[in-house]
C-alpha positions as CSV (number, residue, x, y, z in Angstrom):
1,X,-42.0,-23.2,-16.3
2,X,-43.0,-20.5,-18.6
3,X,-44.3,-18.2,-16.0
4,X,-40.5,-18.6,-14.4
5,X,-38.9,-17.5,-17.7
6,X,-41.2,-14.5,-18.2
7,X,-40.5,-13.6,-14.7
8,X,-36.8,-13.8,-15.2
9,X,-37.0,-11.9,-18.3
10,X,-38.8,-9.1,-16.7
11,X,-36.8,-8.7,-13.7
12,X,-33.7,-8.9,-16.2
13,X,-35.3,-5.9,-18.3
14,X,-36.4,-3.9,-15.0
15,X,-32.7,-4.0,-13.4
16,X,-31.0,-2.6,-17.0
17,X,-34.0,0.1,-17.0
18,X,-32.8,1.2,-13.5
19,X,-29.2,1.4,-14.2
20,X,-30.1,2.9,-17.8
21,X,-31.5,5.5,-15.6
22,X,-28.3,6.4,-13.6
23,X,-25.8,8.4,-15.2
24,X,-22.4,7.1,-14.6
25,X,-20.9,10.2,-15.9
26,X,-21.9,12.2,-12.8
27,X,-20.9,9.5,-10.7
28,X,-17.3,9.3,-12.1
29,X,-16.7,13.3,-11.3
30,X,-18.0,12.8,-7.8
31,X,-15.7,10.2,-7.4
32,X,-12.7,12.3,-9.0
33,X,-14.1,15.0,-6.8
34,X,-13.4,13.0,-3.4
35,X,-10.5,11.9,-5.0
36,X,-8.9,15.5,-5.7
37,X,-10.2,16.4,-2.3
38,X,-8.3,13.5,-0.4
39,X,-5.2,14.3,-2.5
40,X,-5.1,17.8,-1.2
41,X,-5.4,16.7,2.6
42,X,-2.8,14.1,2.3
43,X,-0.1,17.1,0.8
44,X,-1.6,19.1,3.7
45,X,-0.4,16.7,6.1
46,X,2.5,15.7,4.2
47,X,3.9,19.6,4.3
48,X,2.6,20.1,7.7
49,X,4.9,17.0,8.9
50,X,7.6,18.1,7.2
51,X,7.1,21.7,8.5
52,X,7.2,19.7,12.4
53,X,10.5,18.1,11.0
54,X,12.3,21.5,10.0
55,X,11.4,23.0,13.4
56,X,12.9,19.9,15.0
57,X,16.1,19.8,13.4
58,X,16.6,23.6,13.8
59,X,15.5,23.3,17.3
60,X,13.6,26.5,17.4
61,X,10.3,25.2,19.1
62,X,11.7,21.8,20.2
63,X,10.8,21.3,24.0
64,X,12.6,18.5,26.2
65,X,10.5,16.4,28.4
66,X,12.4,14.9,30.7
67,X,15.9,16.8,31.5
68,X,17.2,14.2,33.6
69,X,16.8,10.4,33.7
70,X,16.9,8.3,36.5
71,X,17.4,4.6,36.6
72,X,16.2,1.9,38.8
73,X,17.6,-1.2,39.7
74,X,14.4,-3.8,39.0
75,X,13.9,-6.7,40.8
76,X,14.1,-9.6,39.0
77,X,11.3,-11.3,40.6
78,X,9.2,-8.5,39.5
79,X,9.4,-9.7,35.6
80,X,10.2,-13.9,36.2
81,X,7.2,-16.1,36.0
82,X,5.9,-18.3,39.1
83,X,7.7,-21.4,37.6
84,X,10.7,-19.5,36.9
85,X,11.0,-18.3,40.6
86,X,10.1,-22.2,41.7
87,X,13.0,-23.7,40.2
88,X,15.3,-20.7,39.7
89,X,19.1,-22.4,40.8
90,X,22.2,-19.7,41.2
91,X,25.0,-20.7,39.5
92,X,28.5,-21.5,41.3
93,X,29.9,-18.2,40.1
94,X,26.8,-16.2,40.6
95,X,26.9,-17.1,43.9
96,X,30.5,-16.3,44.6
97,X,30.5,-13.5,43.3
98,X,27.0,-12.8,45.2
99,X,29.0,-13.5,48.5
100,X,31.9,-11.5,47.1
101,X,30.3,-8.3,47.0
102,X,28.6,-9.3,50.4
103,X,32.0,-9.3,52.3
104,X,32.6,-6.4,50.7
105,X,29.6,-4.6,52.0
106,X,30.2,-5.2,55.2
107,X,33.6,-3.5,55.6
């Protein structure tokens, strides 16, 4: 029992002579050091943003992508699930007007 206590005592004393040993002075300006240095990147990318949002509104450098659209009629088969097609049932006027502008097709 006493060989326990002695051993607790010395590992106690051996782990507050290591930290003793560090200096927590130097490791509070590194840290403040990373910290400035982070700061300065984020304003960097802040301002460089902002720069990207000037030239947008101004539409000096803006450049369109697509100068025409074009849109598709989908199938909707192509988005339903299986059990959705299974027991899929046309309403009355759905299928009136379906027939409607079938007639009208044909002339």
């Amino acid at each position: 029992m006493k060989t326990i206590i002695l051993t607790l005592v010395a590992l106690t004393f051996a782990t507050v002579g290591a930290t003793a040993k560090t200096n927590f002075g130097e490791l509070i300006v590194e840290n403040s050091k990373a910290q400035n240095e982070l700061h300065s990147q984020i304003k960097s990318t802040v301002k460089a943003v902002n720069v990207a949002k000037r030239e947008a509104i101004d539409g000096d450098k803006t450049v369109s992508i697509a100068s025409e659209t074009y849109h598709v009629k989908t199938n909707k088969n192509f988005l339903t699930f299986e059990k959705e097609k299974k027991f899929y049932k046309e309403s009355e006027s759905q299928a009136h007007k379906r027939l409607a502008e079938e007639f009208q097709n044909l002339e």
